[in-house]
C-alpha positions as CSV (number, residue, x, y, z in Angstrom):
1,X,113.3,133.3,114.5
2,X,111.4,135.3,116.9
3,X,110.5,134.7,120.7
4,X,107.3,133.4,120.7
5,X,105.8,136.5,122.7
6,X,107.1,138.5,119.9
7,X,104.8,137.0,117.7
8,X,101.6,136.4,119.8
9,X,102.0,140.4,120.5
10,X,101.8,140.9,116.3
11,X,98.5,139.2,116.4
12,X,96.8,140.6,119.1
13,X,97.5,144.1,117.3
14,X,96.4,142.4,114.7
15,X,93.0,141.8,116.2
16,X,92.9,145.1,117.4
17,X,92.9,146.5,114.2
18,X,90.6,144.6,112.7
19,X,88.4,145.3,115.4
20,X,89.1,149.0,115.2
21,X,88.0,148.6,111.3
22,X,85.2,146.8,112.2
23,X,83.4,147.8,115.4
24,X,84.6,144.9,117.9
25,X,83.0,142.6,115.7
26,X,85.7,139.8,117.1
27,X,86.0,138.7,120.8
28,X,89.3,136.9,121.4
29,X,90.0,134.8,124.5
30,X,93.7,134.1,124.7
31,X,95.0,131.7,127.0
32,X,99.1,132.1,127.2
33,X,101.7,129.4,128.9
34,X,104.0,131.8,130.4
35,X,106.4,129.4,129.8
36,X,106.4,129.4,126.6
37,X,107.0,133.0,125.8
38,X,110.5,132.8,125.1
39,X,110.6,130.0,123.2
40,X,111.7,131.0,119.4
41,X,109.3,130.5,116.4
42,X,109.7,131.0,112.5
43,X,108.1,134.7,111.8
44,X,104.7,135.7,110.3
45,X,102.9,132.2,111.5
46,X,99.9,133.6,113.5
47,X,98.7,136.4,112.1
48,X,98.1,135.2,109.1
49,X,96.3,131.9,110.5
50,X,94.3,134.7,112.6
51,X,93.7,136.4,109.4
52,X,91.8,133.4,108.0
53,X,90.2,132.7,110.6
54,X,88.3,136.0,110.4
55,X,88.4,136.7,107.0
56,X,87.1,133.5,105.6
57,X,85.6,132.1,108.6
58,X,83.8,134.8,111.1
59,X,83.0,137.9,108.5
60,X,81.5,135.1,105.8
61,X,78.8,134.2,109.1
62,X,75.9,136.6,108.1
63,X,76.3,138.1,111.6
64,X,79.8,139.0,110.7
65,X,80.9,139.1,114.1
66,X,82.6,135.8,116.3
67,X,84.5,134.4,118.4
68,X,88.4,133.3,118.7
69,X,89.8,131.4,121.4
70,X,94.2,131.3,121.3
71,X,95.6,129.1,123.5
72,X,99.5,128.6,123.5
73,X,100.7,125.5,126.0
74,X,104.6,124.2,126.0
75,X,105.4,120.1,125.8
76,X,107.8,118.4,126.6
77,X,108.4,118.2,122.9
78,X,107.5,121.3,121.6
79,X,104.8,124.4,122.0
80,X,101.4,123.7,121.1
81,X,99.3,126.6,119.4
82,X,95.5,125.8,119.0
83,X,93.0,129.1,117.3
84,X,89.7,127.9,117.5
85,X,87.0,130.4,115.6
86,X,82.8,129.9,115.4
87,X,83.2,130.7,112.0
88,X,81.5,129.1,108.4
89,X,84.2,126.2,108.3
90,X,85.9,124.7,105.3
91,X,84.5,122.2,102.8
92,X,86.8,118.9,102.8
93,X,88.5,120.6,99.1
94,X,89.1,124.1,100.7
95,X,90.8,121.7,103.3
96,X,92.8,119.7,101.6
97,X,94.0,122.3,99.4
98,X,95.5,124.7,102.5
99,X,96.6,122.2,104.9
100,X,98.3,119.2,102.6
101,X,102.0,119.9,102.4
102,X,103.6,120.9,99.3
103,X,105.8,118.6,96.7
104,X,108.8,118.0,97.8
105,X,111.6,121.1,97.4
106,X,108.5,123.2,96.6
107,X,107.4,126.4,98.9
108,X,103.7,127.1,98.1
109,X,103.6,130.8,96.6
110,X,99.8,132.1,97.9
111,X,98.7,135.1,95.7
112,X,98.8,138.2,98.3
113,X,101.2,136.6,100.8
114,X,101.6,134.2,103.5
115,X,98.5,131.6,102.6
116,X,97.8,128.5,105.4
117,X,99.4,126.4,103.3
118,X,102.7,128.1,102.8
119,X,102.7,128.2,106.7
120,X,102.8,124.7,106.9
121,X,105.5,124.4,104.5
122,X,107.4,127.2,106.4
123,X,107.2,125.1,109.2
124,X,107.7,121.7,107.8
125,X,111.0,123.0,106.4
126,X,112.0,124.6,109.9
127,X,111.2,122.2,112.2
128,X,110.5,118.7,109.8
129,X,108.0,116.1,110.7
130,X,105.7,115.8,112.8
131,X,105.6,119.4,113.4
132,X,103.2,121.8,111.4
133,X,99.7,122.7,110.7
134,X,96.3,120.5,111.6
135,X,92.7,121.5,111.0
136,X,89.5,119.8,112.5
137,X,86.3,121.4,110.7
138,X,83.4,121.2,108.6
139,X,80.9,123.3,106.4
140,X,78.8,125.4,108.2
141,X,78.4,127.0,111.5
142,X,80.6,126.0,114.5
143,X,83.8,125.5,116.3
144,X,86.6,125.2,114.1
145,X,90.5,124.2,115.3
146,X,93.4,124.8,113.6
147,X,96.7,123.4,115.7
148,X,100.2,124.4,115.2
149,X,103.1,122.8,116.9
150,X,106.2,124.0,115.8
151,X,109.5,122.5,117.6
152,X,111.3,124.4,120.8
């Protein structure tokens, strides 16, 4: 467990890297609830949802450049985390597959390392239901949403 800062600061180097790589090809507008910056969160949860985003959603644009939008916010129940891209999107499989929990006593290995779907395990098993991962997108050009709400 991390303060949540601590993580948002991991992905915003994150993003500069990539955009060192890649000639600014990503504009990120982040949108921080100061009070929500030391709550504590399960490690390695951003990044790798910031990851997708670009990976799989911005660079597969033929453009190859987008936009992300991060917005943290704090509840009265918990911390809401919404990363919004203008990416491709996600057919319904490609959906399913990353965002439906795993069996029961199972932790979703992802060849290469921390997959969507083994976040939302991660944080089923942290914080229980109703907290982890929900997606709102379709194929094709667009805004895309993927929320996290993970406990205080």
């Amino acid at each position: 467990m991390i303060p949540l800062s601590d993580e948002l600061k991991h992905a915003q180097l994150y993003v500069e890297i990539q955009n060192l790589r890649f000639e600014n090809r990503v504009s990120v507008r982040w949108a921080l609830d100061p009070a929500a910056a030391q709550c504590r969160i399960i490690k390695i949860v951003l990044q790798p949802l910031i990851e997708n985003a670009i990976i799989h959603g911005i660079f597969e644009k033929p453009s190859k450049c987008g936009r992300l939008a991060v917005a943290v916010r704090r509840e009265p129940d918990g911390i809401r985390i919404t990363i919004e891209d203008d990416g491709v999107g996600m057919d319904e499989a490609t959906l399913l597959f990353n965002f439906s929990p795993a069996a029961p006593g199972q932790i979703t290995a992802t060849p290469g390392g921390y997959g969507v779907r083994n976040i939302q395990d991660r944080l089923r098993l942290a914080y229980g239901k109703p907290f982890g991962l929900s997606c709102v997108t379709e194929a094709g050009p667009g805004h895309h949403s993927h929320g996290l709400y993970p406990g205080h």
